[in-house]
NUMAR-271405 format. One line per 10 residues: number of its first residue (from 1); their letters; for each residue x, y, z of C-alpha. Coordinates in nm, 2 decimals. Example, Ala and Ser with C-alpha at 12.3 -4.5 7.8 and 13.67 -1.06 7.14 Angstrom:
! NUMAR-271405
1> AS> 1.23:-0.45:0.78 | 1.37:-0.11:0.71
END
This chain:
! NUMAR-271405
1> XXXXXXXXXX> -0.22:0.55:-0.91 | -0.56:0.41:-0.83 | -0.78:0.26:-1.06 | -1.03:0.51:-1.17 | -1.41:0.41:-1.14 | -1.56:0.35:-1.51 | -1.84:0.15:-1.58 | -1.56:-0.14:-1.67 | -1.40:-0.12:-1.38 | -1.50:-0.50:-1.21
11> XXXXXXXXXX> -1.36:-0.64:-1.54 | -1.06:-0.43:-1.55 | -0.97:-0.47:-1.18 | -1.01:-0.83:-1.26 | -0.79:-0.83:-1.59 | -0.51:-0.63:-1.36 | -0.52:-0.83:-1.03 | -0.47:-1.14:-1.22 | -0.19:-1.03:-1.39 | -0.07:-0.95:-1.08
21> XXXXXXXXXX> -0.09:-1.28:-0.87 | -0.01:-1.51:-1.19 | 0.22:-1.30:-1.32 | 0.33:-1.20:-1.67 | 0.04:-1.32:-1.89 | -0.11:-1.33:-2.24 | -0.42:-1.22:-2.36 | -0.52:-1.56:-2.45 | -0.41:-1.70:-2.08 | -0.59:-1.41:-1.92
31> XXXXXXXXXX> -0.92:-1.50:-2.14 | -0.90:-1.85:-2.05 | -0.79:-1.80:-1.69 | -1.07:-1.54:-1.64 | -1.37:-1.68:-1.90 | -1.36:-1.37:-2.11 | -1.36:-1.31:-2.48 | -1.04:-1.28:-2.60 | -1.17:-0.97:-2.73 | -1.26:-0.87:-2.45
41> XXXXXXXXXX> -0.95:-0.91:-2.26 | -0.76:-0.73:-2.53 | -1.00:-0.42:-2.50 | -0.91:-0.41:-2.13 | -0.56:-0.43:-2.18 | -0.51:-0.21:-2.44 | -0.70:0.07:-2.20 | -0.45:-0.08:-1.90 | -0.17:-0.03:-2.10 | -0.31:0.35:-2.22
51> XXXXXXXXXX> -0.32:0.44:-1.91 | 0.00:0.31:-1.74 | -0.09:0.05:-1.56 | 0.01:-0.22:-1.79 | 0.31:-0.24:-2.10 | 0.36:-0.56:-2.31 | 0.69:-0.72:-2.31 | 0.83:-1.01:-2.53 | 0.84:-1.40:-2.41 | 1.07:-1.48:-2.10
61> XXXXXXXXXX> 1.36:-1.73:-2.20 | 1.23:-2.08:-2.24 | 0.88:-2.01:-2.27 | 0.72:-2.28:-2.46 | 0.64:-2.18:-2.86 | 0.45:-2.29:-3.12 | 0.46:-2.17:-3.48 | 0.44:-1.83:-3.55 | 0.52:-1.51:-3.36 | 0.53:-1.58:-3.01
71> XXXXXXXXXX> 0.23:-1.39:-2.82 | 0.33:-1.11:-2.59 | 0.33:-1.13:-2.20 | 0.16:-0.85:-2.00 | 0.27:-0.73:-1.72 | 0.21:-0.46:-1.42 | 0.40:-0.18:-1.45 | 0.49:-0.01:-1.06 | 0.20:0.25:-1.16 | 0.00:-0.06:-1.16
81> XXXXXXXXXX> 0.08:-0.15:-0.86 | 0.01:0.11:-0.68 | -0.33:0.12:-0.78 | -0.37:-0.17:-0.50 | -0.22:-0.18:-0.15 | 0.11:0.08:-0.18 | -0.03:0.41:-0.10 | 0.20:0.46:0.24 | 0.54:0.40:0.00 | 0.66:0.72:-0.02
91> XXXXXXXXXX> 0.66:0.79:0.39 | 0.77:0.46:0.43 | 1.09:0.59:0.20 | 1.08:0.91:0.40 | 1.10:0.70:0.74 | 1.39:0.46:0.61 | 1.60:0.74:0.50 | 1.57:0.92:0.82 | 1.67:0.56:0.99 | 2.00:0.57:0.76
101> XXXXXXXXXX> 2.08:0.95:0.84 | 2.04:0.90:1.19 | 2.14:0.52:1.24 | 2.37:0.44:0.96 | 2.34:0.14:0.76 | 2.33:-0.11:1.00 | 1.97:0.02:1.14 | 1.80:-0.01:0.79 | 1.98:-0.41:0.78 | 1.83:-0.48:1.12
111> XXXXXXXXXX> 1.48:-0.31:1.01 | 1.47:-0.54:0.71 | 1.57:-0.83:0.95 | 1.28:-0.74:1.15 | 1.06:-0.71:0.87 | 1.10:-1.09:0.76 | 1.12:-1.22:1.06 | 0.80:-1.38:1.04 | 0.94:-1.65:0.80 | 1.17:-1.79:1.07
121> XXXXXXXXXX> 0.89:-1.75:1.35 | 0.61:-1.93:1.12 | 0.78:-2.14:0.95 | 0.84:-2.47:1.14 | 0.49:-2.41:1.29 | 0.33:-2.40:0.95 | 0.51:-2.68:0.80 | 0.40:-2.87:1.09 | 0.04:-2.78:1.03 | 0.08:-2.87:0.69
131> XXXXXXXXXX> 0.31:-3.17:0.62 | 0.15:-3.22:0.27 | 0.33:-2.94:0.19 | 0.72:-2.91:0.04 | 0.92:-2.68:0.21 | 0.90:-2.40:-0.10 | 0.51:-2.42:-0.08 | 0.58:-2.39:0.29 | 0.75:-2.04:0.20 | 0.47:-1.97:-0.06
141> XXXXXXXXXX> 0.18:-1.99:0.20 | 0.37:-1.78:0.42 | 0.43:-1.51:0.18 | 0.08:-1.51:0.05 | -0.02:-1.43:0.45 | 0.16:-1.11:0.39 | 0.06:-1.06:0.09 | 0.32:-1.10:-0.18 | 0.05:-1.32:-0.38 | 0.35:-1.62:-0.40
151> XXXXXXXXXX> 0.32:-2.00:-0.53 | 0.55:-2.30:-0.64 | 0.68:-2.36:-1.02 | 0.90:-2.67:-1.08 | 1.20:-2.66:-1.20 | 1.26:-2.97:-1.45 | 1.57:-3.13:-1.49 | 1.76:-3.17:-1.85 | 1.74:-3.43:-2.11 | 1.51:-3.74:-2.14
161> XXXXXXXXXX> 1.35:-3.90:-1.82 | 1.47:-3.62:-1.63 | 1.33:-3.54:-1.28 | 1.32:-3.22:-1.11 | 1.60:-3.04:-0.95 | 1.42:-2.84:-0.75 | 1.13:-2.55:-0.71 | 1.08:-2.17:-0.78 | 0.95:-1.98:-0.52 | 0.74:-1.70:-0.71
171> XXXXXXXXXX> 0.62:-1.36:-0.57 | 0.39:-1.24:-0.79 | 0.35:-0.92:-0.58 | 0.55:-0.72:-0.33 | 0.43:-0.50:-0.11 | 0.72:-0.29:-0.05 | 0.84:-0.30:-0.39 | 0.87:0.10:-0.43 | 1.06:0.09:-0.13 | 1.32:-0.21:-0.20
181> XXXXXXXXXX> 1.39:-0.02:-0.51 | 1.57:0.21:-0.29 | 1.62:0.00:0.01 | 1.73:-0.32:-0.13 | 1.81:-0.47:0.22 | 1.46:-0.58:0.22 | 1.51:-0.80:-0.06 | 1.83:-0.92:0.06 | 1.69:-1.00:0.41 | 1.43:-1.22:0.26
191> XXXXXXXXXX> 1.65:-1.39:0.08 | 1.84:-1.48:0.38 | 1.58:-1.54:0.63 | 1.47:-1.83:0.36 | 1.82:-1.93:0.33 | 1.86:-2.01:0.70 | 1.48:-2.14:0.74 | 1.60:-2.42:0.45 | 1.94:-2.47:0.60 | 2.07:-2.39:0.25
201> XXXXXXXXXX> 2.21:-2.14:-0.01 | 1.90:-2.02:-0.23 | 1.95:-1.75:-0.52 | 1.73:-1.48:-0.63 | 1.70:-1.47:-0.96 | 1.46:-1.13:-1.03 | 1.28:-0.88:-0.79 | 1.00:-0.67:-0.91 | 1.18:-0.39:-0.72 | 1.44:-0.38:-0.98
211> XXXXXXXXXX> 1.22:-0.41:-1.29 | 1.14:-0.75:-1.30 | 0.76:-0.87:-1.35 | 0.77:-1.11:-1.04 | 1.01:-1.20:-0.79 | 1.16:-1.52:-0.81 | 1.39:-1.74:-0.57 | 1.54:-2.10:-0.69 | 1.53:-2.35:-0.41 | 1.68:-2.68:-0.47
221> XXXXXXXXXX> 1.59:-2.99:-0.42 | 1.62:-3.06:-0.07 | 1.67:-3.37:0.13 | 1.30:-3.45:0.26 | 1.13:-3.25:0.09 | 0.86:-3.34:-0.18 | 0.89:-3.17:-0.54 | 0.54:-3.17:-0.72 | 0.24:-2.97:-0.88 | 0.34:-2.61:-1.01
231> XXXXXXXXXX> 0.12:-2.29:-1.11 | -0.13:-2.31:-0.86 | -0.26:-2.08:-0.61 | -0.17:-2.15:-0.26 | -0.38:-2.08:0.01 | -0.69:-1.98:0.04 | -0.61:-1.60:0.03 | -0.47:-1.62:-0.29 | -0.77:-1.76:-0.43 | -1.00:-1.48:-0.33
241> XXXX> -0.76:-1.21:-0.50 | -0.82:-1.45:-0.81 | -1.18:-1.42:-0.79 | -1.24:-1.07:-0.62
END
């Protein structure tokens, strides 16, 4: 679905495309996040979710709480997200299942491999480019390039004093989505093209193509690489589809 044009529509674009780079969100976050009334942000969520484009879920696991009811999380729904860049899903479906017919399943795998290979052919240069960096924000940056709207969370370590044991890589969007759903090769080839980019086992935890409001990857802690700020955009392209 697109977005239709009503005389909202800059505020509700902006209500949905933040949802979709910071990822499941509250009404409050949202007003904050995007200097709106909390009324305001409810009465573009509640015409999101009328239409489709949004639904309302309950608190992921280990969200922090205070007293009360825990506020609920928006999220896109895949309707949503087609009403930004994933118009050509169905004849790229079309295309891979014709590539299966004829080729078997070991033409889709190599596809997917192709279709990632730009971690492993930008990677080394990037983190070169940018040795401020850790490796996961490395990966972040390059999936933002593409389009997948990524950053870094932190993932903190147990008990008192404890440090972290390592990042989240989170995609906030995927462009191929509709198509993973079916083909989940893709996912699985991005999984391992950051696998062997990090010399190291990494585990996806959620896709969006299976239901999930982002896609998320936990990378270790890894030998030389600095652990640090989380929940921020990461490159400057991810900042415009903040602000756009």
């Amino acid at each position: 679905m697109e977005f239709t044009r009503t005389t909202d529509e800059p505020t509700r674009l902006r209500v949905a495309r933040s949802i979709l780079v910071d990822g499941p969100s509250t009404a409050a976050a949202l007003a904050e996040r995007l200097d709106l009334t909390p009324a305001a942000v409810r009465r573009h969520l509640d015409s999101l979710v009328e239409d489709g484009s949004v639904e309302a879920r309950e608190p992921r696991a280990g969200a922090v709480r205070g007293r009360g009811r825990p506020a609920k999380e928006f999220v896109l729904t895949e309707r949503g997200r087609e009403g930004f860049d994933q118009q050509y899903d169905d004849l790229a479906v079309q295309a891979l299942r014709f590539l299966a017919e004829t080729g078997g399943g070991a033409a889709v795998r190599e596809f997917a491999n192709r279709r990632v290979a730009f971690i492993e052919e930008r990677f080394e240069r990037t983190a070169a480019e940018h040795p401020d960096l850790s490796k996961a924000e490395v990966l972040a940056q390059l999936f933002t390039e593409e389009g997948y709207a990524a950053s870094v969370r932190e993932l903190p370590g147990h008990g008192p004093g404890a440090s972290s044991v390592g990042e989240q890589l989170c995609q906030q969007h995927c462009p191929v989505s509709h198509v993973a759903h079916e083909f989940p090769q893709l996912c699985e080839a991005e999984t391992e093209a950051i696998s062997r980019v990090l010399d190291h086992h990494v585990q996806r935890l959620a896709t969006i193509a299976h239901g999930d409001g982002v896609c998320t990857t936990c990378i270790p802690d890894l030998p030389g690489s600095t652990t640090r700020r989380t929940n921020r955009p990461t490159t400057r392209n991810e900042k415009e589809s903040v602000t756009s």
